[in-house]
N, C-alpha and C positions, 0 to 999 in steps of 0.2 A: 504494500500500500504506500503510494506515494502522498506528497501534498502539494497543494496548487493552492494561489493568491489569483483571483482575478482582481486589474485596474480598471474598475471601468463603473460609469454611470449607473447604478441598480434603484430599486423601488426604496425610499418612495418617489425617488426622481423620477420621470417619463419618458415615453420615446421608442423608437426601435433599437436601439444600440442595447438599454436597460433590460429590452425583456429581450435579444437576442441572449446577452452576458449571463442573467438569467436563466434562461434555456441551457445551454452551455454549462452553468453549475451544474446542473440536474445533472446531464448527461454524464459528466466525468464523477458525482456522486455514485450514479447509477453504474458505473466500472468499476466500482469498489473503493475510491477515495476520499482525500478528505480534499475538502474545497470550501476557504472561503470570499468573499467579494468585499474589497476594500474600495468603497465607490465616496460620493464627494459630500460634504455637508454645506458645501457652498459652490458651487458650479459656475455660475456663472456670474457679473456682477448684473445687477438689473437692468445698466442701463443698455449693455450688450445682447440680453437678452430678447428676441425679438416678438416673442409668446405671451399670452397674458399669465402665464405662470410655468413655472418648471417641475411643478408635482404634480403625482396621480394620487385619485383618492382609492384604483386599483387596490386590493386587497397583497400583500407581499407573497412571494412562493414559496410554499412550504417544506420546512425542512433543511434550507439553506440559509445559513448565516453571512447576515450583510452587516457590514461596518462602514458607517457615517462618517470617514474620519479628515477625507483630504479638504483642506481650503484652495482654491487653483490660484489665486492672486495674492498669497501668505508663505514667504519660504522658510520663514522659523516652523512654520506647521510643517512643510513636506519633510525634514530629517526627522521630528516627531515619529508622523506617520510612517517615516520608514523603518525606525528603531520598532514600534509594533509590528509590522510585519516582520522583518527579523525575530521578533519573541515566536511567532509563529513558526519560525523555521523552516519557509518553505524548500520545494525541491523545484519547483515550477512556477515561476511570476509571469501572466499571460495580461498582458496591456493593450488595451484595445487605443487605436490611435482612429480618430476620425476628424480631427481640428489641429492647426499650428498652434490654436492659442493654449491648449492642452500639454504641448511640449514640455515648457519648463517644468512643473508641477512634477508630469508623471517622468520625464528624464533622470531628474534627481532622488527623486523617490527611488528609481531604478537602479541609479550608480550605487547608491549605499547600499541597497539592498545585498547588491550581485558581491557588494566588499564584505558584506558584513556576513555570506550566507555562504554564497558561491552557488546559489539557485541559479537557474538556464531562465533568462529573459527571453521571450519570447514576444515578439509584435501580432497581435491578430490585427492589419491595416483595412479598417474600411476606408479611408483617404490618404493619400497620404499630403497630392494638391487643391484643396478646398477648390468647391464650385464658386463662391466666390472670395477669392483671390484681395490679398492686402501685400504690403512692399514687403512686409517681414516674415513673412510666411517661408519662404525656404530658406531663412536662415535659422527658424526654429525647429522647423525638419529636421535639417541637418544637426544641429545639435542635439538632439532628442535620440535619433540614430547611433551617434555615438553609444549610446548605453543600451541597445539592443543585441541579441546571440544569434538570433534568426526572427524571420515572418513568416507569418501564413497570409495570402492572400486570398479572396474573395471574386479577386477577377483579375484578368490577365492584364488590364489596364493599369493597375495599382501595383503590380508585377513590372512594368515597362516604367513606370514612375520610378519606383525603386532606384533602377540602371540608374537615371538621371542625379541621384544622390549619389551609389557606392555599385561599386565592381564587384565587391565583396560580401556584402551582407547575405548568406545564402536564404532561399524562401520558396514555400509553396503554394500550389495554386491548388484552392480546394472550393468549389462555388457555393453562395451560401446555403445553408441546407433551410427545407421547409420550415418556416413556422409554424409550428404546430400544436403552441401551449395556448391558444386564440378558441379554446374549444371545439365543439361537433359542427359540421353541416348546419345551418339553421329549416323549415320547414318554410319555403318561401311566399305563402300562401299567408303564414303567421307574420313575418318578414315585413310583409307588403305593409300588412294591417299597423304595425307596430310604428312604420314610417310614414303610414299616412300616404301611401301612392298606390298609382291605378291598375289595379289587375289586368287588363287589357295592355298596357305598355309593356316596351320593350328595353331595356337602363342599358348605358352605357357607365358603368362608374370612373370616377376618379378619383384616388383617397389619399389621405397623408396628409403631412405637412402641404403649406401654398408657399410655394415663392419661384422668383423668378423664373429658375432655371428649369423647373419642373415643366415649362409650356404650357400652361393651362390656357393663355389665351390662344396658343397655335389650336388646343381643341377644338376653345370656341366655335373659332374661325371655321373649322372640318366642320364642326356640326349642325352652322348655320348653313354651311352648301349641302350639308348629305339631303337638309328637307323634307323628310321624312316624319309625318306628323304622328306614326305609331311606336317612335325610339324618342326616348326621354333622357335626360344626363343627370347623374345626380354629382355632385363634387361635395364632398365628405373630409373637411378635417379643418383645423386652425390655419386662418390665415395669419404668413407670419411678413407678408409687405399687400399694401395696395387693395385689399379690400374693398374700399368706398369703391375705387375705381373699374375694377370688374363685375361688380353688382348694379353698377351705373350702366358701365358697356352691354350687358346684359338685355337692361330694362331697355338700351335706347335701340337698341336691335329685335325687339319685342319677342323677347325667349322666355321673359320671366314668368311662363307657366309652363313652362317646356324642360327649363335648366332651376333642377331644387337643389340649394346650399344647406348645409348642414353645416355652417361656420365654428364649428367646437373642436375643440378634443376630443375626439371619441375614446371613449373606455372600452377597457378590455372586452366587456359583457356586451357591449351591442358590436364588436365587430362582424361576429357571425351574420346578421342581421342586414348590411351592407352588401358582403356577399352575396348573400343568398338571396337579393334579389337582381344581382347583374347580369346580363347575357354577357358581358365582354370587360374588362378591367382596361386603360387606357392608361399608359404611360409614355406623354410626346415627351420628354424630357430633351432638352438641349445638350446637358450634359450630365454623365453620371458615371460610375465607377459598377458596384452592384446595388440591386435594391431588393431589399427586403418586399417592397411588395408585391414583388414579381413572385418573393416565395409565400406569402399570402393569399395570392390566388391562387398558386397549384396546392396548398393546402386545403382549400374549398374548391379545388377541380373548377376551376374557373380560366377560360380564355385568355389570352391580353393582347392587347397591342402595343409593341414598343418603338422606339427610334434606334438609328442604328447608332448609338453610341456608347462610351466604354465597354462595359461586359452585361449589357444587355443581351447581345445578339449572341451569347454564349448562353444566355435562362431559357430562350424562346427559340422555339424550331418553325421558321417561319411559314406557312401554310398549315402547319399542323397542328400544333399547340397555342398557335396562334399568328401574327404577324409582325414583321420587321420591315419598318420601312426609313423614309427620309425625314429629317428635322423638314417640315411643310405640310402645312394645312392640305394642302390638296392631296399629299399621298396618302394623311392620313386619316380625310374623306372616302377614296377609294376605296382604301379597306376597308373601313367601315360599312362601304356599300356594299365590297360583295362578302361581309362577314353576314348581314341582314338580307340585302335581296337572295341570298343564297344557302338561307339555312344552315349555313352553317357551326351552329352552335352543338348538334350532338356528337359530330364527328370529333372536333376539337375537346369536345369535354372529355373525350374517349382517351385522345392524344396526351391531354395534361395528367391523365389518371393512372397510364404509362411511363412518362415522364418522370415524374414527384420523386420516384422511387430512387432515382439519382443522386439524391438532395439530403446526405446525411448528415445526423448532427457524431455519428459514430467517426465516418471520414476524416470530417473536423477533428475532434480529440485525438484521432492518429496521427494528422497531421503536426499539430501539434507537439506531439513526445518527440518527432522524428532529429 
């Protein structure tokens, strides 16, 4: 029996990162070990923060111990917190990296660690170059890097990122595996009822965080040409810029009984719910690396449509599981048209149900040790 430290964001903070890290405990529990999640008591400062809050009122996962303890903008805290972890003794410190502003914090935290233990640090990189992009950004990489043994990557894009830092740094590429702690299938009939939408429609979703890069108005735009008055869009999650102004865009394009926002956070407990009522999950993203919610709809055997960029086009097999096309409204119109004029919805559900099985959170933990 080994032990493992995870760095990384956990409950009661929110987010995909939290409940992937999460997830992740379990699994390497579920191998016979001991694991625990050394995540932040102060995350962000507020005014950075672009969300109206950074906690869930999510219930925590059971069974796994999470510690409150990192401040990220306090360095008498991070040797603190790394002499506790030291108490802990790990054999494995697995640091999840998805921000430069994160660098210092968990860097340091790192280097003592690795002096004070001789634990194997290890990077699990969901970014390693932010979507968007500030002047110091790759000098905080690079110093954060120093004090890493190896990665694992999530997508081969983040892999090629890498080179760009070091020659050296060896890493793997393992894709992220399903979500799957999101609960059952919902009954979509209950679904419907639950959201308040019209059994006779047909949903195209869009979930998650809102911002820029995610494309949400490249959809718009597809969705205003597809015209189709039996396909409905629903957009599902916390806007984190420009709200007014998409809700506006909206109204003056005369969608807003066609296109339903759900402007919140959504909780754990109604994701199911989202799902289970979409024919097709939609992700025009401009740019990305991997995304979690590519592995949330092959957990609910749900279609998608993505953009071909970063390691997108390594989740999605294009015609079958669903579509891969161009950053552009109009391509991804098209497919939208013949995902609907073309019934295509059982064949694909078929295809993602085959799929999923690729997508381990076992894989992961191997990769890992390696």
């Amino acid at each position: 029996m080994k032990r493992y430290v995870i760095l990384s964001p956990a409950n009661p903070l929110r987010g995909g990162i939290a409940s992937s890290s999460e997830r992740l405990a379990e699994e390497i529990r579920d191998q016979g070990h001991e694991v625990d999640i050394v995540s932040f008591k102060k995350q962000y400062p507020d005014l950075l923060f672009p969300g109206k809050t950074q906690f869930t009122s999510d219930p925590p996962p059971k069974d796994i111990r999470i510690h409150s303890w990192i401040h990220s903008t306090n360095p008498f805290n991070w040797r603190v917190v790394a002499n506790k972890i030291a108490d802990l003794n790990p054999d494995y410190v697995i640091v999840r990296y998805w921000i430069p502003f994160m660098g210092p914090s968990l860097g340091t935290i790192c280097k003592i660690v690795k002096k004070s233990t001789g634990a194997k640090i290890v990077c699990l990189a969901d970014n390693l170059i932010p979507h968007e992009q500030t002047p110091v950004d790759t000098i905080l990489t690079r110093n954060f890097l120093k004090h890493i043994d190896s990665m694992v990557v999530m997508s081969k894009s983040v892999g090629q990122d890498l080179r760009k830092f070091s020659d050296t740094i060896p890493y793997t590429f393992v894709p992220h595996p399903i979500y799957d702690n999101y609960g059952e299938k919902a009954d979509r009939k209950d679904a419907l009822d639950r959201l308040g939408l019209d059994y006779s429609k047909q949903y195209i979703l869009f979930f998650g965080f809102i911002r820029a890069y995610k494309g949400l108005d490249i959809l718009i735009d597809a969705y205003e040409t597809l015209n189709d008055p039996n396909v409905e869009l629903i957009v599902a999650g916390e806007f984190y810029a420009y709200e007014k102004v998409y809700k506006d865009d909206v109204a003056y394009r005369g969608l807003s009984d066609r296109i339903h926002f759900y402007s919140e956070y959504i909780p754990n407990e109604q994701v199911a719910d989202f799902f289970a009522v979409a024919d097709i999950v939609a992700q025009p993203y401009r740019s990305a690396t991997q995304s979690g919610i590519s592995q949330l709809a092959y957990h609910f055997e749900k279609p998608m449509l993505v953009t071909n960029v970063g390691g997108l086009p390594e989740i999605v097999d294009h015609e079958r599981s669903g579509y891969v096309v161009d950053v552009d409204a109009n391509a991804v119109k098209n497919a939208l048209q013949d995902f609907f004029n073309n019934k295509r919805y059982q064949k694909m559900e078929e295809e993602t149900i085959q799929a999923k099985n690729r997508f381990s959170w076992t894989a992961l933990f191997e990769a890992l040790n390696q």
